[in-house]
PyMOL CGO cylinders between C-alpha atoms (Angstrom):
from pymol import cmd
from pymol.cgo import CYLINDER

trace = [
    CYLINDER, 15.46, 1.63, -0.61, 16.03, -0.09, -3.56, 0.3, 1, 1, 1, 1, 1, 1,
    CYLINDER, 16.03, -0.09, -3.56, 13.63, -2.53, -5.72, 0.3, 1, 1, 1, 1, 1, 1,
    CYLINDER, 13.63, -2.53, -5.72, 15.21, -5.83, -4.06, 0.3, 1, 1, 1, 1, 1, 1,
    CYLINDER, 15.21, -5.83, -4.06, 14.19, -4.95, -0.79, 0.3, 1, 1, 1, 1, 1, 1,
    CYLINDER, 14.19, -4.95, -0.79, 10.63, -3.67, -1.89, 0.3, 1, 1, 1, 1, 1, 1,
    CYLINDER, 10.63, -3.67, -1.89, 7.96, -6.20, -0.85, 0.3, 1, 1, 1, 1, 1, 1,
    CYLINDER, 7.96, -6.20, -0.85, 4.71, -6.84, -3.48, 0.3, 1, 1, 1, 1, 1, 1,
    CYLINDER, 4.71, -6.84, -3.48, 1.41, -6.57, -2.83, 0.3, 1, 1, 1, 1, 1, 1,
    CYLINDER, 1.41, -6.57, -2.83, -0.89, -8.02, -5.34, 0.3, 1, 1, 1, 1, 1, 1,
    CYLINDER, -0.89, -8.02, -5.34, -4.23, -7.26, -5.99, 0.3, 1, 1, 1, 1, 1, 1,
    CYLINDER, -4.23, -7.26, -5.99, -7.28, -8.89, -7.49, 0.3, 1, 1, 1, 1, 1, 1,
    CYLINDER, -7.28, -8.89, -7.49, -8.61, -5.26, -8.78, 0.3, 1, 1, 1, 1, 1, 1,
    CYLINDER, -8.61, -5.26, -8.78, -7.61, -1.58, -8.38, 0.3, 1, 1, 1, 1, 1, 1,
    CYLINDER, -7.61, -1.58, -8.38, -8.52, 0.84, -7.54, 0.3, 1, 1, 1, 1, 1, 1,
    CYLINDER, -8.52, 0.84, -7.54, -8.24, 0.32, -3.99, 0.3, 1, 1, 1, 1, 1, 1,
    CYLINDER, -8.24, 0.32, -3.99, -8.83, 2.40, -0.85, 0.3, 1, 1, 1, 1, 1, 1,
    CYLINDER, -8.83, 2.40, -0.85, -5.77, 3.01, 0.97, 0.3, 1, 1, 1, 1, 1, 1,
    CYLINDER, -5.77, 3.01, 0.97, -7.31, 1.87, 4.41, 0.3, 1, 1, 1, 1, 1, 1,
    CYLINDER, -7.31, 1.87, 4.41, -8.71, -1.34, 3.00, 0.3, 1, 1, 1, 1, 1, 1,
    CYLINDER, -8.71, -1.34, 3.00, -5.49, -2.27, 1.03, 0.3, 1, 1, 1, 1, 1, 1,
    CYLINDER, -5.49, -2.27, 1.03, -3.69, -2.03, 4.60, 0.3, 1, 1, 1, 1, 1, 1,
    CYLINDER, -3.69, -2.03, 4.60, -6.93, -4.26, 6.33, 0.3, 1, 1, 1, 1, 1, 1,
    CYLINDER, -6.93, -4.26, 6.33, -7.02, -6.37, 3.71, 0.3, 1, 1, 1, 1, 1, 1,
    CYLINDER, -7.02, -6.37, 3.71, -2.46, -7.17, 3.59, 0.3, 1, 1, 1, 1, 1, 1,
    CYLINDER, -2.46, -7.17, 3.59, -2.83, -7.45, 7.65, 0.3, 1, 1, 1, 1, 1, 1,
    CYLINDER, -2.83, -7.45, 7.65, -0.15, -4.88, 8.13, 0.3, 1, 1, 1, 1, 1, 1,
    CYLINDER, -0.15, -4.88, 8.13, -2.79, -3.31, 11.00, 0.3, 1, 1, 1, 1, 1, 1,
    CYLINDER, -2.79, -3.31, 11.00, -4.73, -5.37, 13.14, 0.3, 1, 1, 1, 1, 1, 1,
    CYLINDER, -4.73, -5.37, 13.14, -8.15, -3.62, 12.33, 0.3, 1, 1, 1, 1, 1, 1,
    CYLINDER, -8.15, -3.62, 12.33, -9.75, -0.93, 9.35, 0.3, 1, 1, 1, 1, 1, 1,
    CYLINDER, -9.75, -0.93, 9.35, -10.12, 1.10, 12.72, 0.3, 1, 1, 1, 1, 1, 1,
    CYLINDER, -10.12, 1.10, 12.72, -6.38, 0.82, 13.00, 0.3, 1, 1, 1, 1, 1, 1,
    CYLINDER, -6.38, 0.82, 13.00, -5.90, 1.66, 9.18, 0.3, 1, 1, 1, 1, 1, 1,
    CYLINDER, -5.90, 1.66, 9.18, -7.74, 4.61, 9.66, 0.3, 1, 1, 1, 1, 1, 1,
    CYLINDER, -7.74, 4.61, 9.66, -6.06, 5.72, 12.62, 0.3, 1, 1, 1, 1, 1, 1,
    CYLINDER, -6.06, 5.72, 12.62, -2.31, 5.25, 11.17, 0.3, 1, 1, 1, 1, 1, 1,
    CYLINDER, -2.31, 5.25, 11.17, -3.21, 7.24, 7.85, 0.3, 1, 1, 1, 1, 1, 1,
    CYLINDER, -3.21, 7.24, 7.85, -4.85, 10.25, 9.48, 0.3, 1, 1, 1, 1, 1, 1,
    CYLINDER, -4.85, 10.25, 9.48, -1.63, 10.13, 11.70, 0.3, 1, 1, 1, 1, 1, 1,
    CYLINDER, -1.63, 10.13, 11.70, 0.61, 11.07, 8.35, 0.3, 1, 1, 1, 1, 1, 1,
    CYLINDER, 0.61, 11.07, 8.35, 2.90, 7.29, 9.14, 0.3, 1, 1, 1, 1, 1, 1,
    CYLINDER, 2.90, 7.29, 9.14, 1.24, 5.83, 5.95, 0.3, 1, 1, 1, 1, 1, 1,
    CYLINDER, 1.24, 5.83, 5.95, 3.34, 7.82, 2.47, 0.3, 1, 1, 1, 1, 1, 1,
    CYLINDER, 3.34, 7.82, 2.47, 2.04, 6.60, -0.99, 0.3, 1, 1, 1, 1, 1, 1,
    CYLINDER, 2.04, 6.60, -0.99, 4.82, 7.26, -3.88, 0.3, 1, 1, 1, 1, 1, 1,
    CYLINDER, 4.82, 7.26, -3.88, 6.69, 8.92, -1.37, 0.3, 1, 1, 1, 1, 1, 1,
    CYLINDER, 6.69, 8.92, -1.37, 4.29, 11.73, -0.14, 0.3, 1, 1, 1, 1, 1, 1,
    CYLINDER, 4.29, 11.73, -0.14, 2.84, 10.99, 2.99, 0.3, 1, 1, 1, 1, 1, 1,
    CYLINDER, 2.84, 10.99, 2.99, -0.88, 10.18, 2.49, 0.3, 1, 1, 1, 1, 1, 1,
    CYLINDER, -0.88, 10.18, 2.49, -3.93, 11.46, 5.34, 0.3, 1, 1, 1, 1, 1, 1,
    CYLINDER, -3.93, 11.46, 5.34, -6.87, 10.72, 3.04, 0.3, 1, 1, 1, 1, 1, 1,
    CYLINDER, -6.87, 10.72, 3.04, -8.11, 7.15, 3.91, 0.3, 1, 1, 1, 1, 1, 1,
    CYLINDER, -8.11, 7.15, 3.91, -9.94, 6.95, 0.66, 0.3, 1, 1, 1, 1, 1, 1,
    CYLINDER, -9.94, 6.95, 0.66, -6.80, 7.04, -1.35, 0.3, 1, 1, 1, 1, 1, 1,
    CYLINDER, -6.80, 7.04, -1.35, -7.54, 5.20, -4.59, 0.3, 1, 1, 1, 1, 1, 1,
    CYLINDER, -7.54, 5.20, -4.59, -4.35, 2.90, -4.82, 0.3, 1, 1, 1, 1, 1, 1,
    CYLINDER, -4.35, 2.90, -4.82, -3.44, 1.92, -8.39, 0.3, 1, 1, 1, 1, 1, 1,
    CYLINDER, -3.44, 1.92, -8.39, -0.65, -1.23, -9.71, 0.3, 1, 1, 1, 1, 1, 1,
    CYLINDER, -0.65, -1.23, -9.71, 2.93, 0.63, -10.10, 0.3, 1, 1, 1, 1, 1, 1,
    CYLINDER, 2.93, 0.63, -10.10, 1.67, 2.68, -6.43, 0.3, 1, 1, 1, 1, 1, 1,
    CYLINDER, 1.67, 2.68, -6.43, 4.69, 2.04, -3.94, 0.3, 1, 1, 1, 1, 1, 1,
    CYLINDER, 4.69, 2.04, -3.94, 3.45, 2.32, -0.39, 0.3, 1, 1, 1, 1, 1, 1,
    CYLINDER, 3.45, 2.32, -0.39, 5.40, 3.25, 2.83, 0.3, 1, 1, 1, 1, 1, 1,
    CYLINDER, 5.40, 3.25, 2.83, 4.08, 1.79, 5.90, 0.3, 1, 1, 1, 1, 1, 1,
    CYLINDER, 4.08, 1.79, 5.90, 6.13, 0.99, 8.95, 0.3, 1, 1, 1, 1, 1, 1,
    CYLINDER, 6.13, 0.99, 8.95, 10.00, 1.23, 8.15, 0.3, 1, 1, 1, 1, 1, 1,
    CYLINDER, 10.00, 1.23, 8.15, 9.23, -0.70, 5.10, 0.3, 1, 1, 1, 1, 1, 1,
    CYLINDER, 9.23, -0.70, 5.10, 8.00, -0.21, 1.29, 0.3, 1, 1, 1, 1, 1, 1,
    CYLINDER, 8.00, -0.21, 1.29, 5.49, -2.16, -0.95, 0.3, 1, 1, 1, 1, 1, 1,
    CYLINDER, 5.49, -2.16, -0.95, 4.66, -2.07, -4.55, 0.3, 1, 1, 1, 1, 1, 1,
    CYLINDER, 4.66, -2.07, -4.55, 1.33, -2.55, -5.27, 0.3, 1, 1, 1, 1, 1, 1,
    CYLINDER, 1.33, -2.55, -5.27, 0.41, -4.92, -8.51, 0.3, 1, 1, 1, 1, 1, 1,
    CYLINDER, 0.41, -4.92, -8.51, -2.54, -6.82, -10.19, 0.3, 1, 1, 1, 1, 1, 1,
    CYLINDER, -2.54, -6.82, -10.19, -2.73, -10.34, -9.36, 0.3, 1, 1, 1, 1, 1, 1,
    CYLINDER, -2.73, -10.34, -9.36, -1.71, -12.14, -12.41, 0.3, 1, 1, 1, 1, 1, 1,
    CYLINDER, -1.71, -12.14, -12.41, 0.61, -9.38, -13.45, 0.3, 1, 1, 1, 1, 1, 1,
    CYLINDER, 0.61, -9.38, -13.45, 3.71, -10.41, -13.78, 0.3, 1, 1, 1, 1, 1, 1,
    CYLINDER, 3.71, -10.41, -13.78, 6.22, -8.12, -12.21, 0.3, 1, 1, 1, 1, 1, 1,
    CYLINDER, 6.22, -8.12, -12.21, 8.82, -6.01, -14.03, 0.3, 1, 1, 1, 1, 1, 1,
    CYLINDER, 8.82, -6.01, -14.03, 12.42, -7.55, -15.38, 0.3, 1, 1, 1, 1, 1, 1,
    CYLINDER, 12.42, -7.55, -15.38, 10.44, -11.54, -14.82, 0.3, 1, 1, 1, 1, 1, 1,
]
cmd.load_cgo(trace, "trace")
């Protein structure tokens, strides 16, 4: 997958637990849910699949969640080649 396809998640501070960064973007329904995905391996953070839902997630981490891939940046940051 290449960096026009990659979605962006911003922010407002890192770092950020993996489970609430999914909670908080609404790509599960419930922190429950979060959890449940990630200790099921279908969550991969810079391309290794990730089980720990306490993952600190950093700007410049690319998540893998679902078929589809998100950067992770500061808001306010502006993103790279803009």
């Amino acid at each position: 997958m290449d960096d026009n396809t990659m979605k962006e998640i911003e922010i407002t501070a890192a770092p950020l637990a993996l489970h609430q960064l999914l909670k908080f973007e609404n790509l599960v329904g419930s922190g429950g849910e979060a959890k449940h995905v990630i200790a099921a391996g279908l969550v991969a953070v810079n391309g290794a699949v990730e089980t720990r839902k306490n993952k600190k997630i950093h700007a410049g981490d690319v998540i893998e969640f679902g078929g589809q891939q998100y950067r992770v940046r500061i808001q306010g940051d502006k993103p790279n080649g803009t």
